[in-house]
N, C-alpha and C positions, 0 to 999 in steps of 0.2 A: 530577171525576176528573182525575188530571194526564194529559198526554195522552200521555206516554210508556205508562204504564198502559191506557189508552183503546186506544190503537196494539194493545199486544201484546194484550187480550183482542178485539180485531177478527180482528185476524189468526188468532187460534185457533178461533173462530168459526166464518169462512170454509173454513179448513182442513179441518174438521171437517165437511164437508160435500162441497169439492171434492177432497180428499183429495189422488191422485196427478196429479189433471188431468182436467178435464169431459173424457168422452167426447166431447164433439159442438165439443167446438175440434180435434179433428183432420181434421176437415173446414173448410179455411181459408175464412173468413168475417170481412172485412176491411168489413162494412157497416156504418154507422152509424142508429141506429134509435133512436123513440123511445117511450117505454115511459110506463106510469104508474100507480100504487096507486090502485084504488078501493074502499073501504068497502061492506060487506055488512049495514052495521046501524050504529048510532049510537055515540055514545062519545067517551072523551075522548082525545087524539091524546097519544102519548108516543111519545119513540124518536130525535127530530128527529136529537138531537147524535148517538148513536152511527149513525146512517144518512149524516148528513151528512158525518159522518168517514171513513167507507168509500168513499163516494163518489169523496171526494179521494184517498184510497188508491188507488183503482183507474182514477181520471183519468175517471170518470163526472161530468156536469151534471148535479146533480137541484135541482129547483125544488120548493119544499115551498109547499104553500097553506095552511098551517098553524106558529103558533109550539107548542111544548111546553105542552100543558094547555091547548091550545084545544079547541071542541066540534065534531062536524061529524055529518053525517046519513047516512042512507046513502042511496048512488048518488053520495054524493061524491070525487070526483077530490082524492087527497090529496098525490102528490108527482107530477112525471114527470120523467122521467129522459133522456138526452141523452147517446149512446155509442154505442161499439162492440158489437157486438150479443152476442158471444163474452164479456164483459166482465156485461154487465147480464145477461143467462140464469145464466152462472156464479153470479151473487150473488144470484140472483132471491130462492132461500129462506131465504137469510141474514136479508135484507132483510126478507123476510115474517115471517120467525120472530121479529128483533127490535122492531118494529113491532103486533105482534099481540099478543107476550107485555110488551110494555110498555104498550102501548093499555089492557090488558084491567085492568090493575094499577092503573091512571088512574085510568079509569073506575067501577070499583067503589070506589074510597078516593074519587070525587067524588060517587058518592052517600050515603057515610056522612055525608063532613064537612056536607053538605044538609040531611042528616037532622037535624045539630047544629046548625041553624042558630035563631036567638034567646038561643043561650048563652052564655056567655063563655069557655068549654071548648074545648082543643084536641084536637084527633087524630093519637097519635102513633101510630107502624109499630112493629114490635117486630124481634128477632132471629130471627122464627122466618120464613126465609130459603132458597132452595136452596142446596146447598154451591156455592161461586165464581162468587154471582150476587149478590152481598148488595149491592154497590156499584150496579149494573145493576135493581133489583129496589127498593131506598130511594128510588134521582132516580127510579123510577116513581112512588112515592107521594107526590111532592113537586108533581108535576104535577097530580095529584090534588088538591093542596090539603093534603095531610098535611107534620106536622113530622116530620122522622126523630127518633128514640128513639138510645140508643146505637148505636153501628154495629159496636163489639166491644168484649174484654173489658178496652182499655186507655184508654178514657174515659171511663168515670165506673164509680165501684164499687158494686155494686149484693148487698146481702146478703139471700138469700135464705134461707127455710129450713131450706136446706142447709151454709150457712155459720153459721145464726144457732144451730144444734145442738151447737157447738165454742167458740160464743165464751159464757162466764160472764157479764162484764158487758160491756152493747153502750156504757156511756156512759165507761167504760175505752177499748177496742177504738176508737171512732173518737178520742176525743182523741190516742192514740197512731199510728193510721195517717194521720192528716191530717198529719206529722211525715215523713212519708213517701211520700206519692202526691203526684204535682202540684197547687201551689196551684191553679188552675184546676180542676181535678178535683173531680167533686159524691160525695154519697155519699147513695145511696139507701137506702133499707131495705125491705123485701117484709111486710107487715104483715096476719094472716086474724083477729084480733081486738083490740078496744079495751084491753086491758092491754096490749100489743104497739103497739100504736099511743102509748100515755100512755109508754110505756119511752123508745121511739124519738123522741117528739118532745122529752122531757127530755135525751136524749144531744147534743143537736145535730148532727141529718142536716139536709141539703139538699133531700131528698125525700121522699116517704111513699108506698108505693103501699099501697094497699086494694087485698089480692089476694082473687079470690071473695065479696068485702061483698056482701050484700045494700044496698039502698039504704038502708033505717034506720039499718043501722049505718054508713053514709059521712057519713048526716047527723050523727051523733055525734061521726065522726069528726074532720068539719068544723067543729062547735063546739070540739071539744078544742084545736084545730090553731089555732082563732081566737083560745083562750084561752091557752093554753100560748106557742104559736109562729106568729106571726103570716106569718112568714118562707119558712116549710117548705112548698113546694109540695107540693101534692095531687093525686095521679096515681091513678087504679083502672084495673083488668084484671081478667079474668077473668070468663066467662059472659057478654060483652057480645055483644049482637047488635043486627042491622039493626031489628028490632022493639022495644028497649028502651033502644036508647044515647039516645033525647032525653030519658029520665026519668034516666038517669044524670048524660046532662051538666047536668042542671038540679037536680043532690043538693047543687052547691057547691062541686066537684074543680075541678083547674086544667087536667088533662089524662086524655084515657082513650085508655090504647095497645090496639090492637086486631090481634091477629094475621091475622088473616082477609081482611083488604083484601089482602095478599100471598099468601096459600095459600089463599082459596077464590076467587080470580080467574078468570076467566071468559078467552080470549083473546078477541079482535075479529075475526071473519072479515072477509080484505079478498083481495083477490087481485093479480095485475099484466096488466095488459093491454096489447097490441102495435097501435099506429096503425096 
């Protein structure tokens, strides 16, 4: 994230919290104290950068015992901090809030990608995002071990069923928009069965997702894609869960994006404690 950006979504953050001004800075307290985050339960640590950023914003020392996507335990001492006491209180829930809801995002996408593990399959994040968190909410899953997916709707084109309902011929349709979107620009296609799939892979896309496949049909689809286009990465979504994503990642796909690593995220309870 550029850090002009990083800045102004800190700053709103905080705002949003201290609003007009802590209550309890009107009582002048000019002490220096040292504080520090400890862990309620295990997990994987996310958050460093934008903590570390506030930090400097507010002319706080915080010392982190941890890089981004490390692991730690609980009873673990994860940052401490080194300020003005009026300073570290003010930002205590900021801190917590970002820290806990980025932890919890880690965490859970690190034990998908585990679960993936033997395959040659990646784990991508999807868009399904809180509104003005998307950026804050991705670099969580990235810590986790996940590749981000698009991150909106201006890098890569991605036709769904709802686009795919207007356009007559799709192997027209991308010859003529690749004319037009940036050469760097992929073009996916959203695909729920094997004619739709043989369509798609004879248009030349860049992507295929197997949207809802059962597995049988990804294995088909996988042969199709090997025969036709060797080229077209192979992506599925849909119905995946923690109970069946290593039979998926092991159908043959090159990637399965997973909304759930971001929206049924758990936070990490940790709290802040005063020397």
């Amino acid at each position: 994230m550029q850090k002009i950006l990083l800045d102004d979504f800190l700053k709103q953050v905080l705002k949003e919290d201290v609003g007009r001004g802590d209550l309890y800075m009107r009582i002048t307290n000019n002490s220096v104290i040292e504080s520090y985050i400890v862990a309620k339960e295990e997990g994987v640590f996310s958050g460093r950068m934008y903590v570390e950023r506030l930090c400097e914003l507010l002319n706080i020392r915080g010392e982190f015992s941890l890089e981004d996507g490390g692991e730690f335990g609980a009873g673990q001492k994860l940052v401490k901090f080194i300020g003005n006491i009026n300073d570290i209180l003010s930002a205590e829930r900021t801190i917590l809030n970002l820290l806990e809801h980025s932890s919890g995002i880690a965490t859970l996408t690190n034990i998908y990608v585990k679960a993936m593990e033997g395959s040659k399959c990646i784990l991508l994040d999807t868009r399904k995002t809180r509104p003005l968190l998307r950026d804050f909410e991705k670099y969580s899953t990235r810590n986790g071990g996940a590749i981000n997916h698009r991150l909106g709707l201006d890098d890569c084109l991605m036709l769904k069923d709802t686009h795919l309902s207007r356009i007559l011929s799709l192997k027209k349709f991308v010859a003529d928009v690749r004319c037009k979107i940036p050469m760097t620009a992929k073009v996916e296609v959203e695909c729920e069965n094997l004619l739709q799939a043989r369509e798609s892979l004879e248009a030349g896309i860049d992507i295929l997702m197997c949207d809802n496949m059962e597995i049988p049909m990804i294995k088909e689809v996988v042969k199709m894609r090997n025969e036709l286009a060797p080229s077209v990465f192979l992506e599925a979504s849909g119905g995946i869960t923690l109970s069946n994503i290593r039979e998926y990642a092991l159908s043959g796909v090159d990637a399965i994006s997973c909304g759930a690593i971001i929206h049924q995220a758990k936070w990490i309870d940790m709290s802040m404690k005063i020397d």
